[in-house]
RODO-2510 file (C-alpha; in nm, 4 decimals, decimal comma):
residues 194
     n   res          X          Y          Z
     1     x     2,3907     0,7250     5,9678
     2     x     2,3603     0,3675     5,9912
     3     x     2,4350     0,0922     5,7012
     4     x     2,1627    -0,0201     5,5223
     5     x     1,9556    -0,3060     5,6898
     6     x     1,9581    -0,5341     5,4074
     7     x     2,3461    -0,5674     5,4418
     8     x     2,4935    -0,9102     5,6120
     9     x     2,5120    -0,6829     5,9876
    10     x     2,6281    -0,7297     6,3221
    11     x     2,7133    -0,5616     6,6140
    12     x     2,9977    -0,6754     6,8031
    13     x     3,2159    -0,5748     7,1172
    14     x     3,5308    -0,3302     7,0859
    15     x     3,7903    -0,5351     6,8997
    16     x     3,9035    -0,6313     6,5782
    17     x     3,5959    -0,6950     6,3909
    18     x     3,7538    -0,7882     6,0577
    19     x     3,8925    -1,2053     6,0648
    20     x     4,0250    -1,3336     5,7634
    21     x     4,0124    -1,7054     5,7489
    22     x     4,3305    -1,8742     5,6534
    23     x     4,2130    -1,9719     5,2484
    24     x     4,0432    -1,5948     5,2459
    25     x     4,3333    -1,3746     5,1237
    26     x     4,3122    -0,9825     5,2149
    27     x     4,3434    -0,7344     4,8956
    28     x     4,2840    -0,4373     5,0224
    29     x     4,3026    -0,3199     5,4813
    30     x     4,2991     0,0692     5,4718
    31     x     4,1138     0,3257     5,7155
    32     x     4,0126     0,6053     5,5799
    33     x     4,2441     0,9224     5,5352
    34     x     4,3893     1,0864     5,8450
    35     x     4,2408     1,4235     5,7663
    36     x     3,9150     1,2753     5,8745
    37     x     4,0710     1,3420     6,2182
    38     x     4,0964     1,7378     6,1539
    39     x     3,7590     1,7670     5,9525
    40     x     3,5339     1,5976     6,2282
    41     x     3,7195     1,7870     6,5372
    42     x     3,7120     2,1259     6,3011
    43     x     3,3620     2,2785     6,4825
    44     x     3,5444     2,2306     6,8093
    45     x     3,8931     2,3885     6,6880
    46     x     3,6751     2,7174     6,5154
    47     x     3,4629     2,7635     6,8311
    48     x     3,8249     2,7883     6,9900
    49     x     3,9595     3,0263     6,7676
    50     x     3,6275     3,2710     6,7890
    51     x     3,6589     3,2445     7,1411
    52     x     3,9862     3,3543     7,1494
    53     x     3,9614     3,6443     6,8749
    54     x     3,6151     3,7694     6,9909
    55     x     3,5881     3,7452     7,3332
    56     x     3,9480     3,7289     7,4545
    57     x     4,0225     4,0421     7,2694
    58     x     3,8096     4,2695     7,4902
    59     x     3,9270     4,1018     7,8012
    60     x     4,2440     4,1581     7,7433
    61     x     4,1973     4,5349     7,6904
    62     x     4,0195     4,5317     8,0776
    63     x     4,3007     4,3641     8,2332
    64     x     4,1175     4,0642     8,1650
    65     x     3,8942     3,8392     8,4527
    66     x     3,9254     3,5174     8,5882
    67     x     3,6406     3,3861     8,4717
    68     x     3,7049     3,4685     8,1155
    69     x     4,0383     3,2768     8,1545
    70     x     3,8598     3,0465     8,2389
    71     x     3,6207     3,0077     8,0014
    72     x     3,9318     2,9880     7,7292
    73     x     4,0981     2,7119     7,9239
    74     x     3,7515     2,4853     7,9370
    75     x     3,6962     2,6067     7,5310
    76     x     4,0780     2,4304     7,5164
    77     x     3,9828     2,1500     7,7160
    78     x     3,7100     2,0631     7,4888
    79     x     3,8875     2,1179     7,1892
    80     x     4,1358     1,8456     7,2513
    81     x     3,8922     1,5804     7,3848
    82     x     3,7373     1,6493     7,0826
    83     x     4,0047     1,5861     6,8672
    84     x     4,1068     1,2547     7,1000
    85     x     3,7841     1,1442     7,0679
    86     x     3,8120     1,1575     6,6975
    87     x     4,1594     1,0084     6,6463
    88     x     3,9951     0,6652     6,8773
    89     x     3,7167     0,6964     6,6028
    90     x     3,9505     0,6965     6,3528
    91     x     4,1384     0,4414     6,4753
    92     x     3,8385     0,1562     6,5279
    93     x     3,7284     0,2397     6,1338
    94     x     3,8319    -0,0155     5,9146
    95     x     3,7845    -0,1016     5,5553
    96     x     3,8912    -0,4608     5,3834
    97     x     3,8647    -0,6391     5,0925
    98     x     3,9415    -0,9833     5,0073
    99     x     3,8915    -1,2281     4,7318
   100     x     3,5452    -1,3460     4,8922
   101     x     3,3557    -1,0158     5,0573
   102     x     3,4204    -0,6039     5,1524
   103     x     3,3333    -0,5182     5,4342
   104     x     3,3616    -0,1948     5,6629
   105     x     3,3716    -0,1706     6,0460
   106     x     3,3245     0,1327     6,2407
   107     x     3,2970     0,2028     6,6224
   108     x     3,4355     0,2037     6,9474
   109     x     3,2364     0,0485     7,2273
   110     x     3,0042    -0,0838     6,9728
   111     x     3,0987    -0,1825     6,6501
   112     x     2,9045    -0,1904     6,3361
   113     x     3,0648    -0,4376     6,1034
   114     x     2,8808    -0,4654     5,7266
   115     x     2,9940    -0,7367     5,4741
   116     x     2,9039    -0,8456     5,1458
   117     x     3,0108    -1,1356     4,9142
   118     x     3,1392    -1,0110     4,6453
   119     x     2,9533    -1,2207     4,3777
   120     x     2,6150    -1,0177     4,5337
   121     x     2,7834    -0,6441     4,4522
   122     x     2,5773    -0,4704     4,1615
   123     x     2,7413    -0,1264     4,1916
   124     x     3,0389     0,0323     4,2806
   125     x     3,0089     0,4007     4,3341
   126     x     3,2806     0,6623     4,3582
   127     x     3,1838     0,9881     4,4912
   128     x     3,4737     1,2898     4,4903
   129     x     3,2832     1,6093     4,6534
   130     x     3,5097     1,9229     4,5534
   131     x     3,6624     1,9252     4,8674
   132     x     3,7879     1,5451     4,8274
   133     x     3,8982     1,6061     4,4518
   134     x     4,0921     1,9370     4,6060
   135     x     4,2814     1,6370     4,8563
   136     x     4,2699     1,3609     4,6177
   137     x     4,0730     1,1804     4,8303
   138     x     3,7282     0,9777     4,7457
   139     x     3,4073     0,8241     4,8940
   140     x     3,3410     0,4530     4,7520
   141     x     2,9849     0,3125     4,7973
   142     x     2,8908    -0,0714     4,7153
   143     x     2,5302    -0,1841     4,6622
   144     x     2,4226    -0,5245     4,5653
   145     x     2,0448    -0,5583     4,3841
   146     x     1,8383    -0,4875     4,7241
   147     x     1,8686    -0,1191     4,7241
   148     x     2,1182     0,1854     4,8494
   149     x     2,4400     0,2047     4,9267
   150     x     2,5319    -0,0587     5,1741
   151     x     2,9141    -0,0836     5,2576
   152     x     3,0791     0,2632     5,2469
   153     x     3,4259     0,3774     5,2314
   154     x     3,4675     0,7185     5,3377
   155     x     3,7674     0,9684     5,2069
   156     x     3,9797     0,7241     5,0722
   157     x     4,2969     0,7696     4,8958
   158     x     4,3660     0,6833     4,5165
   159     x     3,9902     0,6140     4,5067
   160     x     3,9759     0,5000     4,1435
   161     x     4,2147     0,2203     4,1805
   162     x     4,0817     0,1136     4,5147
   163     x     3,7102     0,1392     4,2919
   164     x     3,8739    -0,0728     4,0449
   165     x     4,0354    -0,3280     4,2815
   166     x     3,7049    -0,3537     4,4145
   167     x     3,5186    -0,4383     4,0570
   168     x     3,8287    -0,6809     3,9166
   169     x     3,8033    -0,9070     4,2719
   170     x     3,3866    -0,8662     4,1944
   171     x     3,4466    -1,0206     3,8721
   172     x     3,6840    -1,2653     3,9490
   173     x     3,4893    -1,4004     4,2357
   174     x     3,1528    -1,3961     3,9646
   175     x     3,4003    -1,5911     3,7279
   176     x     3,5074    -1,8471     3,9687
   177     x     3,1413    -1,8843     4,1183
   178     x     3,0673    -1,9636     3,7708
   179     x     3,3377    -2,2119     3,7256
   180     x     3,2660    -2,3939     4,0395
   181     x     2,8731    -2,4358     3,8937
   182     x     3,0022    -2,5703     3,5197
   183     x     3,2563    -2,8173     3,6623
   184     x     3,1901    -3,1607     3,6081
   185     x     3,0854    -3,3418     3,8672
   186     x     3,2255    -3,6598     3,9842
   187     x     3,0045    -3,9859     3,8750
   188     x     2,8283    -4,1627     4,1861
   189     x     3,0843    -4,4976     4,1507
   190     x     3,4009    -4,2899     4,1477
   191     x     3,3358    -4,1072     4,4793
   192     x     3,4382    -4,3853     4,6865
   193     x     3,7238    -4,5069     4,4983
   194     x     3,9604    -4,2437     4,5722
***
């Protein structure tokens, strides 16, 4: 699934998508939990495993066949490109926060980076399915006013405090917004004197 259109998208080439400029200060750079890794490759690992106990089993008892080695060592082969595959995947997700904007990228050859200013967030969701409460683990989803879930952190650890990281730099970037529009501005005949 793709983010939600009405995010601040682009697509960019393989590389680090996330650039902090130097007054921007990162809070929060995390990916999401290794386990992702094993959970995404698991369909691959079980068709493996039936492989070997159902058909294997019977082959053995005939003195086996070449083909059905063969078989098992292309059910291997695909197991651990698929779990390859997944750890590259894993390793081009990124999730950051900083005092100005969240954002998440994701992708290898093409990347999907989403960002948000912070002052524009209207919810922060935490979602724990029972499996993620089991790992203490958590799904984060930010939304501002125009709709669904737009920037989403998947299986993250200590998901409340990364939630309420997220809502204090929301509020402090609301506050100083807020402060910048109340300051007094400088009279026209003192701009030039300085």
């Amino acid at each position: 699934s793709h983010p939600d259109p009405s995010a601040v998208a682009r697509i960019a080439d393989f590389g680090d998508a996330v650039r902090v400029p130097p007054p921007e200060q990162t809070l929060i750079s995390i990916r999401p939990h290794p386990l992702t890794i094993v959970t995404r490759s698991f369909s691959a690992v079980v068709l493996l495993v039936v492989y070997a106990v159902f058909l294997m089993e019977p082959v053995r008892l005939n003195n086996g066949t070449r083909w059905a080695w063969g078989l098992l060592y292309a059910a291997i082969v695909v197991a651990i490109v698929r779990v390859v595959i997944e750890i590259v995947r894993w390793l081009g997700r990124r999730y950051v926060l900083t005092d100005t904007r969240i954002t998440s990228s994701d992708g290898v050859f093409r990347r999907w980076n989403v960002e948000m200013p912070l002052d524009r967030i209207q919810y922060v969701v935490l979602h724990r399915s029972l499996f993620e409460r089991f790992l203490a683990l958590g799904t984060i989803g930010v939304s501002s006013a125009g709709g669904g879930l737009e920037v989403v952190w998947l299986w993250i650890e200590q998901p409340a405090r990364v939630r309420d990281t997220i809502i204090n730099a929301r509020d402090a970037a609301r506050a100083g917004r807020l402060h910048a529009s109340h300051a007094p501005s400088q009279p026209e005949s003192d701009r030039g004197s300085t």
